[in-house]
N, C-alpha and C positions, 0 to 999 in steps of 0.2 A: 372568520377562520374557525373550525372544529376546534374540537379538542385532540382529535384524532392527528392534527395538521399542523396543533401545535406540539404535540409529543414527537412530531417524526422531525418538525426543526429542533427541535432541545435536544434532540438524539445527533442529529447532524453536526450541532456546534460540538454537542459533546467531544463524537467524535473527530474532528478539526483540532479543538485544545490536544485533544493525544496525541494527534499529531503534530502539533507546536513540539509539546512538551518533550517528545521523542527526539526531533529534529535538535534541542537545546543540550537535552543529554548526552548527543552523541558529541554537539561541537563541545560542550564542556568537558567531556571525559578523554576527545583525541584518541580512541582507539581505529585502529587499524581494519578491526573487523567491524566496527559500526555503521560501515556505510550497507551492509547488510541489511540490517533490522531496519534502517532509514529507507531505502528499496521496499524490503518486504511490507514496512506500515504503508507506502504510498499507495504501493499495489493496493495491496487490502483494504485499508482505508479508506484510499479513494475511489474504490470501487462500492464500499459502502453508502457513501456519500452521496455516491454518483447515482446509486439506485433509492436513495431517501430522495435525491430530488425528481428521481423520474415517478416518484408516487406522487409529491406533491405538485408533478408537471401537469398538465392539459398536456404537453406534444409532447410522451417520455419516452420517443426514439432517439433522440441522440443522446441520453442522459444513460440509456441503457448501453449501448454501444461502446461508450466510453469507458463505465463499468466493465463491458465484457475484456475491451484493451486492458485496463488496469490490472484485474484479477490475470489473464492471462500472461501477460508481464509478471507479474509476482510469480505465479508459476514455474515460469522458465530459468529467474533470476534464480529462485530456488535450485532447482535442479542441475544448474549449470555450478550450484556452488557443491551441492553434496557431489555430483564429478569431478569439481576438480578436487575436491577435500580425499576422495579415495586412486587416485593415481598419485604413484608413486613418483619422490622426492627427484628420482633421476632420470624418469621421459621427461623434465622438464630440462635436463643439462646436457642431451645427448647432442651429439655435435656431430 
């Protein structure tokens, strides 16, 4: 193994522990809005991940792929949160 190959797995565990560590914070802390940031690190993270291993792949088509799902998922989950954070309190009670 390179050295090159072993920087991009030390990168990878890296980021996997932030993602423990994320996932520990939010069950310890029980907020409401943390299932957020536990979404947006999957996305992100695991699209990080997913493209550290398609460097270190011989076949990094489905490691890229996956990646792509990941980050785009993040994406959406985003934007579906800043909409619903800006409509108002009472299209939600209209009857």
């Amino acid at each position: 193994m390179s050295w090159v190959e072993a920087v991009l797995a030390g990168v990878a565990v890296l980021l996997v522990i932030n993602l423990l560590a994320a996932f520990a914070a939010v069950a310890r802390a029980r907020h409401t809005a943390g299932w957020l940031l536990v979404v947006l690190l999957t996305g992100t993270t695991g699209a990080a991940v997913a493209a550290l291993l398609a460097a270190l792949s011989e076949n990094p088509g489905r490691f890229l792929d996956v990646a792509l799902i990941l980050a785009g998922f993040a994406a959406l989950t985003a934007a579906v949160r800043v909409a619903a954070g800006r409509r108002p309190a009472t299209d939600a009670v209209q009857r």
